[in-house]
N, C-alpha and C positions, 0 to 999 in steps of 0.2 A: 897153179897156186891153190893151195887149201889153207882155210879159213883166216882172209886177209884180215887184219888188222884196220878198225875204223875210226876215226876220232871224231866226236858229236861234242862240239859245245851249247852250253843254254840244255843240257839232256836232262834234268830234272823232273821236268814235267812236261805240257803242253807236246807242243809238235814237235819236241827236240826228243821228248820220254816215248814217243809213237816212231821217230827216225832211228832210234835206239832199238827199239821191239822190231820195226821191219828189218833193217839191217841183220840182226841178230837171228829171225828167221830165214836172210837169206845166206846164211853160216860164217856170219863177221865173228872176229872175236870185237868188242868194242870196249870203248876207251871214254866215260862216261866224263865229262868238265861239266864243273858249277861252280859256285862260290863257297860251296859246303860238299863235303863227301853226305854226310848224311843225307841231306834234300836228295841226294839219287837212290836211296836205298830199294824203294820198291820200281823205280826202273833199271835196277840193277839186278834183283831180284828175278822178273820178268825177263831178259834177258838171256839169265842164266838158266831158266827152265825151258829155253830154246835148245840149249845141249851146247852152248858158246862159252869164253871167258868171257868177266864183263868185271871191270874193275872202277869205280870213282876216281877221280881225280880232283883235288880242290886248287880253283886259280880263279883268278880276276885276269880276261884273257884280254882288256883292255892295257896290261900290265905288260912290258918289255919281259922283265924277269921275271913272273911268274909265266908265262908264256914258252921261255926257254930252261926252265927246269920244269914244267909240264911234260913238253914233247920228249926229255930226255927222260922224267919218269915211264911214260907210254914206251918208250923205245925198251928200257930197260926190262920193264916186266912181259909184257905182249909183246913184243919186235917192233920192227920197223913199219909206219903206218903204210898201207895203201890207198884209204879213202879218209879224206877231213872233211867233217859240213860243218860249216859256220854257222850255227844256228843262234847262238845269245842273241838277245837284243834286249832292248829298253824304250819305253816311252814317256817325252816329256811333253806333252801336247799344249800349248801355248796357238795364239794368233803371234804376229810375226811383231806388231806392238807390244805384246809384253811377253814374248821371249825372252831370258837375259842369255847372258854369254852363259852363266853358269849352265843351264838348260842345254843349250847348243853343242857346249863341247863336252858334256857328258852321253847324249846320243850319239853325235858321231862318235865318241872314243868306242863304245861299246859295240854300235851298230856297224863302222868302218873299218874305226884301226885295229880293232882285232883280227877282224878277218885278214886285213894286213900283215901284221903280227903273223897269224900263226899259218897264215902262205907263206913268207918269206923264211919262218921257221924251218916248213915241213915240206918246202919245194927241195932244197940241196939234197934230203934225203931222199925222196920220190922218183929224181933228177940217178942218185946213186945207185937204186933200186932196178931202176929200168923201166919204172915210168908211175901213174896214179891214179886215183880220180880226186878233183875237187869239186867239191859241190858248197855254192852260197847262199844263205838265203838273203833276197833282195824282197819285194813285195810291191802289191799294186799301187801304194802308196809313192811309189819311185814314178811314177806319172802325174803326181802333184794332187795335194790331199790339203782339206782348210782345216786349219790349226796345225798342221803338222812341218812346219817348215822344216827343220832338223832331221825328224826321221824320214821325208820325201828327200831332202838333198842327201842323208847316208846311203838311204835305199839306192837312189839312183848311182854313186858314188860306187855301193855294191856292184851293179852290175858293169861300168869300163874297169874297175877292177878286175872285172873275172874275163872281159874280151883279152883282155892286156894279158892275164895268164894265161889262157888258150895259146895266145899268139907265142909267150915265151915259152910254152911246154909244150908243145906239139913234136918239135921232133925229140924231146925227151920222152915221148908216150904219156905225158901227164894231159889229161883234158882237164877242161873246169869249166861248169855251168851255174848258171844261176835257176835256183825256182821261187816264183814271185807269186808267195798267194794274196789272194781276197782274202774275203770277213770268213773267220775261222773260228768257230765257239771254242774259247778257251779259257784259265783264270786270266790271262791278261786282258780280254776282249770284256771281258762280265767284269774287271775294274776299270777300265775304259766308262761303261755304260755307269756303273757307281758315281765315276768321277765328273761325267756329265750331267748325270742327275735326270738319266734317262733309264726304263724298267728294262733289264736285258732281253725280254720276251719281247717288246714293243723295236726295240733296238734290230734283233732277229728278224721278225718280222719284215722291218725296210729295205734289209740287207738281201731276204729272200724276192722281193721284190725286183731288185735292178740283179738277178740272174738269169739267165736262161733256160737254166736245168730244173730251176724252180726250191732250190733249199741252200741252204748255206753250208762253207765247208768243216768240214773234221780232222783234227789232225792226223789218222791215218793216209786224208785224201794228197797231204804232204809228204809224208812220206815214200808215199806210192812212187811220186816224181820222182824223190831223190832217190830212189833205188834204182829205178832206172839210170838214172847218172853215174850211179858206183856203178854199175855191172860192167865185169871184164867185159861183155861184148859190144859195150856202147863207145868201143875206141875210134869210134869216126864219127861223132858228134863231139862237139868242142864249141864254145865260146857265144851258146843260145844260152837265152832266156826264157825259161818255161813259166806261164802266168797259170796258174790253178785256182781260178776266180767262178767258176760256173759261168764263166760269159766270157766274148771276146772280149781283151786287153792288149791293148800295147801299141 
């Protein structure tokens, strides 16, 4: 196979516009989802001065139909996908007393049933293909985080999700993993600390403390893992959770 086709949601910015650039250097053509074509422009940009296609795509992939007239535009222009990473998310951070519903089911739609969505999308084709990678992202928060009820119940949601696809694609050659990071400096993580009303340097700081390796992570350090999981050679791993936390997890 030359230059498979890969589709990145959440690719905009942060660790989904860093999943987009390493793919992209390891000669995807890619398939950029956000809620704006524009917000992708300079990870589209980047991309294409890997020597790749790399095209936007605008969806709400919490959305049924924009989900299946996405995959059918990807299919159209670039082919048929070989690697999806579930990368959007969202965060409503509440304690579990003033959660509302509203709060709850807009994390999970974004954090879960997307990934749902566009597995159940881009599996038939994958399945026709002769086989895939999937890659999810789940996060350490899936081991239970305070104030985060909703995205600790998606995250973890994320990951029997993706055992359940290993188990249903294996012998269609499709694997699916999840990579679960830690504290990752990023615009969501520095509005995280805004919305706490804590100094993101001070935030940094605690985060580098309860690691091992001694700093906190980056989103190439994301990346890294899910490249590994798209690689044609990693067809006999399936149905793991990688934690990229600078410390043991899990």
């Amino acid at each position: 196979m030359t230059r498979p086709v890969a589709i990145v949601t959440g690719a905009a910015r942060g660790i989904g516009a860093a999943i987009v650039l390493r793919l992209a250097q390891d000669g995807h053509d890619v398939a950029l989802v956000d809620l704006s074509r524009d917000a992708c422009d300079d990870a589209v940009a980047a991309a294409r001065d890997c020597g790749v296609q790399a095209r936007a795509f605008a969806a709400d992939v919490s959305s049924e139909t924009d989900v299946r007239r996405m995959v059918a535009e990807v299919e159209g222009e670039l082919g048929a996908p070989f690697v999806l990473v579930n990368n959007a998310g969202i965060l409503r951070d509440r304690t579990i007393a003033n959660l509302s519903v509203a709060d709850w089911s807009a994390v999970i739609d974004v954090n879960l049933k997307a990934a749902f969505l566009t597995c159940r999308e881009i599996f038939p084709i994958m399945r026709r293909e002769g086989g895939g990678r999937i890659v999810n992202l789940s996060s350490t928060a899936a081991l239970g985080t305070y104030g985060e009820a909703n995205y600790s119940a998606a995250k973890a949601g994320v990951i029997g999700l993706t055992r359940t696809l290993a188990i249903e694609g294996g012998r269609h050659g499709i694997t699916a993993n999840a990579v679960a990071p830690g504290f990752v400096v990023t615009d969501m993580t520095r509005e995280v600390a805004q919305r706490s009303g804590v100094k993101f340097d001070e935030m940094v700081a605690q985060m580098t403390r309860e690691t091992v390796v001694g700093r906190v992570g980056e989103p190439a350090d994301i990346a890294h893992a899910v490249a590994f999981f798209a690689d044609l050679r990693s067809s006999y791993v399936t149905g793991q959770t990688m934690y990229v936390a600078g410390a043991p997890r899990g």
